[in-house]
N, C-alpha and C positions, 0 to 999 in steps of 0.2 A: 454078331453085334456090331453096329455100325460106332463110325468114331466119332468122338466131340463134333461138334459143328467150330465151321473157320469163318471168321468173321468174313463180311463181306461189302464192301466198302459203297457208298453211295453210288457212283457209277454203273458200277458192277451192278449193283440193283437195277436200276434201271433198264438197262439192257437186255435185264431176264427178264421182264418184263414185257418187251418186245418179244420177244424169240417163242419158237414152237414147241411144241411139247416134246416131241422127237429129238430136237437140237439139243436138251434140255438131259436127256437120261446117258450117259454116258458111264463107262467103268470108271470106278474111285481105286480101285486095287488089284493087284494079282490073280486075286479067286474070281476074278470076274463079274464082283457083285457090283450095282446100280446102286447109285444115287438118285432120288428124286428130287433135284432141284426147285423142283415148281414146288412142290407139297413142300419142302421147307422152307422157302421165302415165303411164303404163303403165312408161315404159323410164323415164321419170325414178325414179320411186320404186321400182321395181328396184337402180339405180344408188344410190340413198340408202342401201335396206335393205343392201345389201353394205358401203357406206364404213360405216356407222353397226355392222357386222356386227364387222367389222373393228380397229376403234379398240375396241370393248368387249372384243374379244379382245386387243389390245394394251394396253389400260388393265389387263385381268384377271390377264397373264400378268405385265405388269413388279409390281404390287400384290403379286403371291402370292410373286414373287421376293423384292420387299425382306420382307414379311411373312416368308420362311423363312431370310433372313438375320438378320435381327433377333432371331427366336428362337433361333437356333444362336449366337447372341453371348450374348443373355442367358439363357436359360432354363438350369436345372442340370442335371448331368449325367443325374439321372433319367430325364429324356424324351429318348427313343429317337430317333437319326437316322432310323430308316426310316421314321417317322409322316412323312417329308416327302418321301421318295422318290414322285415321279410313277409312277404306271404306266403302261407302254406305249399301252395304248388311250386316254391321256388325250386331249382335245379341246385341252388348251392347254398349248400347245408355247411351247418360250424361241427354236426356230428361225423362230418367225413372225415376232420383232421384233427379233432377232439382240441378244438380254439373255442373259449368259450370268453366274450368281451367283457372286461370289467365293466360294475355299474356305475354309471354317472352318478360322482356330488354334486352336479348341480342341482337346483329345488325345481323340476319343470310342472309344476302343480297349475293350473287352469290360471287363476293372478297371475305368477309368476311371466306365463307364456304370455298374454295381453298385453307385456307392458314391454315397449321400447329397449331396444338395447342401451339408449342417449339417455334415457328417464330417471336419473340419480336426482336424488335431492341437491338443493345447494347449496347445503354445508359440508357436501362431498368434497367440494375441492376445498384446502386450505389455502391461505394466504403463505407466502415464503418469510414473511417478517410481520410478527403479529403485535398489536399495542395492544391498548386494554381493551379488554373486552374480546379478543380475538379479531380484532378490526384493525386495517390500516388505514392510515389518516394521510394520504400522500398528497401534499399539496401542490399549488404552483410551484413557489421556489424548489421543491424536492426535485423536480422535474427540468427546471433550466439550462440548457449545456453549459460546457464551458467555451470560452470563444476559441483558445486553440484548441480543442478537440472536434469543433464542429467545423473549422477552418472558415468559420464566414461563411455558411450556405447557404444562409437564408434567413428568415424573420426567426425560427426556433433558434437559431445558433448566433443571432446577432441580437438578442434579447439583452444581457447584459450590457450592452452599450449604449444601452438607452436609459439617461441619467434618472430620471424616477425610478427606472424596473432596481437599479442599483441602490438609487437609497430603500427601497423596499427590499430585498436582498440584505441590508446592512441592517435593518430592524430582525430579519427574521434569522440571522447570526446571531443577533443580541437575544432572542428568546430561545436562541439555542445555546448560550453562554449559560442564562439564569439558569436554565433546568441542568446545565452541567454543576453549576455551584448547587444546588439542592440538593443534589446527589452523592457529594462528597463534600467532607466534613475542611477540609485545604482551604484556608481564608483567599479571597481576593490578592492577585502578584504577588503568590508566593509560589513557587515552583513545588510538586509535590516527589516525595521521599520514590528513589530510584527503582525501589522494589513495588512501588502502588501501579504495576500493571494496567489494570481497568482502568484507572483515572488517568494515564497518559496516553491513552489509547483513547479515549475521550477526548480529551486535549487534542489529539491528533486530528481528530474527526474537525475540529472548530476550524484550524488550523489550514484544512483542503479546500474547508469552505471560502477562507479570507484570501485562499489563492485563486480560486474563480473569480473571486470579486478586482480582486488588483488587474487580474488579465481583461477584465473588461472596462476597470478606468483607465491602464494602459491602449487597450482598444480604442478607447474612445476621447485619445488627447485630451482626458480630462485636468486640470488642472485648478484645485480650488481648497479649501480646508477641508472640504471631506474627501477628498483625493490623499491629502496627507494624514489625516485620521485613520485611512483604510490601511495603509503602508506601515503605522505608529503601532495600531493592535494588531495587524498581524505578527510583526516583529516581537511581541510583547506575547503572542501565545506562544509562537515560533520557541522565543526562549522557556516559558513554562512546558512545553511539550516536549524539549529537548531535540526540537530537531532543525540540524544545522543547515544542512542545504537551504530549506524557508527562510531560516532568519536572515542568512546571509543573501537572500536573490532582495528582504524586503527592507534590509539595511543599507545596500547597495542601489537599489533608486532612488531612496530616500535621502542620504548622504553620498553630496550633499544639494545631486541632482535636481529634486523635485523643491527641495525647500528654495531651492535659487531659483528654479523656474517659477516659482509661486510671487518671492520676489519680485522677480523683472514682470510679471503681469498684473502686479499692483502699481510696479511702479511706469507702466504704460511701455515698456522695453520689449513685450514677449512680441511671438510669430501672430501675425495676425489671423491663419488660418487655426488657432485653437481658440478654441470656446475658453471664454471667463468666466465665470461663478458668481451668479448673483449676492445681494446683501444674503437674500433669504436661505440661499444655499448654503453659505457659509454659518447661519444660524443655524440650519439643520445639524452641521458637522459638529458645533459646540454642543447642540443637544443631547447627541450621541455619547458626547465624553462627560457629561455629566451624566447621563442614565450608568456610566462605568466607572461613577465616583471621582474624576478625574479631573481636577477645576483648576488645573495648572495652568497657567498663559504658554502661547504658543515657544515664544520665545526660551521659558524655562526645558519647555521640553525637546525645542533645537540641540539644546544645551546636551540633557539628558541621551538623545538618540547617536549623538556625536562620540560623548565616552561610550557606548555600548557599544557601535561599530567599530574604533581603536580595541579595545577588549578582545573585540573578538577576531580581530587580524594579532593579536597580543597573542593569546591564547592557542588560534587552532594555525595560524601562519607563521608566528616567528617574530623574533625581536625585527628583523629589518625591514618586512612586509607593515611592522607597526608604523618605526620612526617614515614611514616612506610616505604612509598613508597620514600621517601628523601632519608632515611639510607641507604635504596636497593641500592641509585644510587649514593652516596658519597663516603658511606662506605661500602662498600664490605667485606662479611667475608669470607674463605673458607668454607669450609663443615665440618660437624665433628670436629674443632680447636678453641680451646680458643685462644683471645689474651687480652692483658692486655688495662684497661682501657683509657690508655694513647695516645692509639695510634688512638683515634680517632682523635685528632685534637681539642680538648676542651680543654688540662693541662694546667695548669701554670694560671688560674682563667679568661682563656677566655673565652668569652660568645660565640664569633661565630670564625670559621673556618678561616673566611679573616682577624681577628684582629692582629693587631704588623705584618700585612705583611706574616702570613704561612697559611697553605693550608693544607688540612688536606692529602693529598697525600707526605708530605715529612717527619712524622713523621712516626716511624717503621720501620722492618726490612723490604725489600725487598721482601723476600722470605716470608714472613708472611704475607703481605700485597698485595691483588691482587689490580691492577689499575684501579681505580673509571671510573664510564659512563662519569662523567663529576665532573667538580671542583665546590666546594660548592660556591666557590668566582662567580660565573657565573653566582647563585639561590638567588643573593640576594635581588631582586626584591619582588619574589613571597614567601621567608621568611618575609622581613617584610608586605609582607601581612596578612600572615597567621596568626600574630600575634597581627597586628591592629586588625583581626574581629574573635579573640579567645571567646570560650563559656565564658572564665571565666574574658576576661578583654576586652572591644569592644572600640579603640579608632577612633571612627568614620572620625574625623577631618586627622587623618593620612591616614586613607584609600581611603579617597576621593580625597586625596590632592598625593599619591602615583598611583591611579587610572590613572590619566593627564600622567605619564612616560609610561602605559604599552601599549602594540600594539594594532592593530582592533582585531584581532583576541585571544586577552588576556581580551581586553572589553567583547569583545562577552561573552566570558564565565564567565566573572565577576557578569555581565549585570544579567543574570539569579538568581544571588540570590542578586540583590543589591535592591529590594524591602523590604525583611524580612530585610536586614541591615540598613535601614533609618526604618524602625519600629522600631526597637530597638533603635538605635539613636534618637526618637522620644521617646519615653519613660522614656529615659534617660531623656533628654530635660527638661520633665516636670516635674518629678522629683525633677530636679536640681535647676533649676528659675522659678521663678512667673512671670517675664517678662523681654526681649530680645529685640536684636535691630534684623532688617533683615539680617543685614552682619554676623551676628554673626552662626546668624539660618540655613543660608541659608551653611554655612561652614561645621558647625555642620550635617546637613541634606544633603551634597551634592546636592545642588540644585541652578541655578542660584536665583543672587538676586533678579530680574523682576519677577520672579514664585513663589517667598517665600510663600507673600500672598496671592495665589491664592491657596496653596499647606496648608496652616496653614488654611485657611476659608473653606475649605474641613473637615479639622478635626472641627471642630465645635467654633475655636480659633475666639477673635477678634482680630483686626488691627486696630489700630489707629495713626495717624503721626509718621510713621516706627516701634511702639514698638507692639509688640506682648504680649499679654497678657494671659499666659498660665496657671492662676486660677482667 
């Protein structure tokens, strides 16, 4: 009985394959018995060529299978099921490796196949932002860039500089205003409650819009009363929307910049190379402020945008960023030029500018003295603010109680630091008495009297038959 068979390496093949039959028989062992090499390469590689036959046919037919699944999942209805139909005489069969294709979901019925793989109806595609009707309405202005974003490229990106595209622009703000107010129940300049989400988020939206618009009458050395209209309600959403960065970029060319450059171009002073504003322009601007209820004279509302800007250097900067910004706008100094103490408006041991009736614009000489943004006698609201909730002296009762005179739009901005100010006033509080009535507390803490005790039992205070007991 002969032995195992010894593998025999590719070369090795080869070679016997060359060679003669005689060369070929040789003893394998002791007893002198023959090997047939030829007869067994013979049947080896026989047996190879069938497994090797085999597997190429198993490899071919599951290949062709996925390959004709894949296409009947992906390919469109155009290409014809029967391009994959096997034919009978085929040589490769799915019963050689028991692969049998799943069947196709897709519908390939006779319709089905005639029709375009592109051939969707057209309310296949949806819009990504739908109005009524499932329709968008995207008009010109929706479509306009803004000037720095488009950096000036061309007629698309320099469209807001062109003074009609902009008062049309400032109309289509304002019908974007109304349909803000019909939607939420928040009256006209009043800033809406902290938690109204949607409605400040609304606000917001107005707010991006009125800063396109500024960047394009900035763009366009505009300078005329709807230049300063545009600057007034942004500032004016800026504050109802709560957001500071805006209000502050459109309080800041506004005060007391543009109002002075407006100014000197009426009074024949400005740079020649900017356009003036006709009568008719400037009637536009007032148009505008009355479709927003707003019938106040320019002058009153100089007045008005002057304290909001101090407020809010008050507020979100610091008592010294205030008094700094005050001086800027009361008292004015030349450039390079001393002048004497006196002529601020303080001498003669008065405390403020309006006292015994003078004004800090009537002392000094003329020609030494340039003419203030506005008269100190104007600011006396938002000084004795400044001074009720000073770091170094906090009289809360005054603040609260000067609070009641100032505007919605002077609240608003109040509003943002009048948390830390009743903390401090709390502090005080306890400090001061071991126990209080509510009226007292409630003055002290600017808080109605109904909520005293609800606001004292928060902090951890008892209440007993009106007195608070604060150790």
């Amino acid at each position: 009985m002969s032995g195992p068979r010894k593998y025999q390496p590719p070369h090795t093949r080869i070679r016997v394959k060359n060679c003669s039959h005689e060369n070929l028989q040789r003893p394998t062992s002791a007893s002198s018995s023959t090997y047939n090499l030829n007869s067994t390469t013979s049947d080896k590689a026989q047996d190879e060529t069938t497994k090797s036959t085999r597997r190429s046919e198993a490899y071919t037919d599951t290949a062709y299978g996925r390959l004709q699944d894949d296409v009947r999942n992906q390919a469109g209805p155009s290409i014809r099921h029967s391009q994959f139909n096997k034919s009978p005489n085929s040589s490769i069969s799915s019963n050689q490796t028991g692969y049998n294709p799943p069947p196709s979901r897709r519908n390939w019925s006779k319709n089905s196949l005639d029709k375009s793989a592109l051939s969707s109806p057209a309310d296949d595609i949806k819009p990504m932002r739908s109005g009524a009707g499932g329709k968008v309405d995207i008009g010109e202005m929706e479509l306009l860039q803004s000037v720095s974003r488009s950096g000036g490229d061309g007629k698309d990106g320099d469209a807001l500089k062109d003074w009609d595209m902009q008062e049309k622009y400032r109309v289509f703000i304002n019908e974007k205003i109304g349909r803000h107010y019909s939607s939420f129940s928040t009256p006209r300049h009043t800033a809406p409650a902290v938690t109204a989400k949607d409605e400040l988020e609304s606000l917001g939206s107005i707010v991006l819009l009125f800063r396109k618009l500024r960047e394009g009458v900035v763009a366009s050395s505009r300078i005329d009363a709807f230049a300063v209209e545009v600057f007034e309600s942004s500032a004016q959403f800026s504050i109802l929307a709560n957001n500071k960065p805006q209000l502050i970029s459109s309080l800041s060319g506004l005060v007391p910049g543009l109002y002075q450059a407006l100014d000197s171009h009426r009074d024949g002073k400005g740079k020649s190379n900017i356009r003036i504003a006709t009568k008719d322009e400037d009637v536009a601007a007032d148009r505008v402020r009355n479709m927003n209820n707003e019938g106040r004279s320019s002058e009153d509302r100089r007045k008005e945008f002057a304290r909001l800007f101090l407020l809010y250097q008050l507020i979100n900067l610091g008592e010294k960023a205030f008094w700094s910004s005050y001086l800027a706008l009361t008292h004015p100094r030349k450039k390079n030029l001393r002048r004497p103490l006196d002529e601020t408006g303080l001498e003669n041991g008065s405390t403020h500018p309006c006292q015994n009736g003078t004004s800090a614009t009537s002392s000094g000489p003329p020609s030494m003295s340039p003419k203030p943004f506005i008269n100190p006698c104007d600011l006396s609201l938002v000084i004795s603010i400044a001074r009720s909730v000073s770091p170094h002296a906090l009289d809360s009762v005054k603040y609260f109680s000067l609070r009641k005179g100032a505007t919605t739009y002077e609240k608003a901005i109040l509003s943002w630091e009048e948390d830390k100010i009743r903390e401090r006033a709390w502090d005080i509080l306890r400090k001061a008495y071991i126990t209080t009535r509510h009226e007292w507390a409630g003055s002290f803490l600017g808080i109605i009297e109904e909520d005293v005790g609800d606001w004292v039992r928060g902090k951890g205070m008892k209440v007993e038959e009106g007195i608070i007991k604060l150790r």
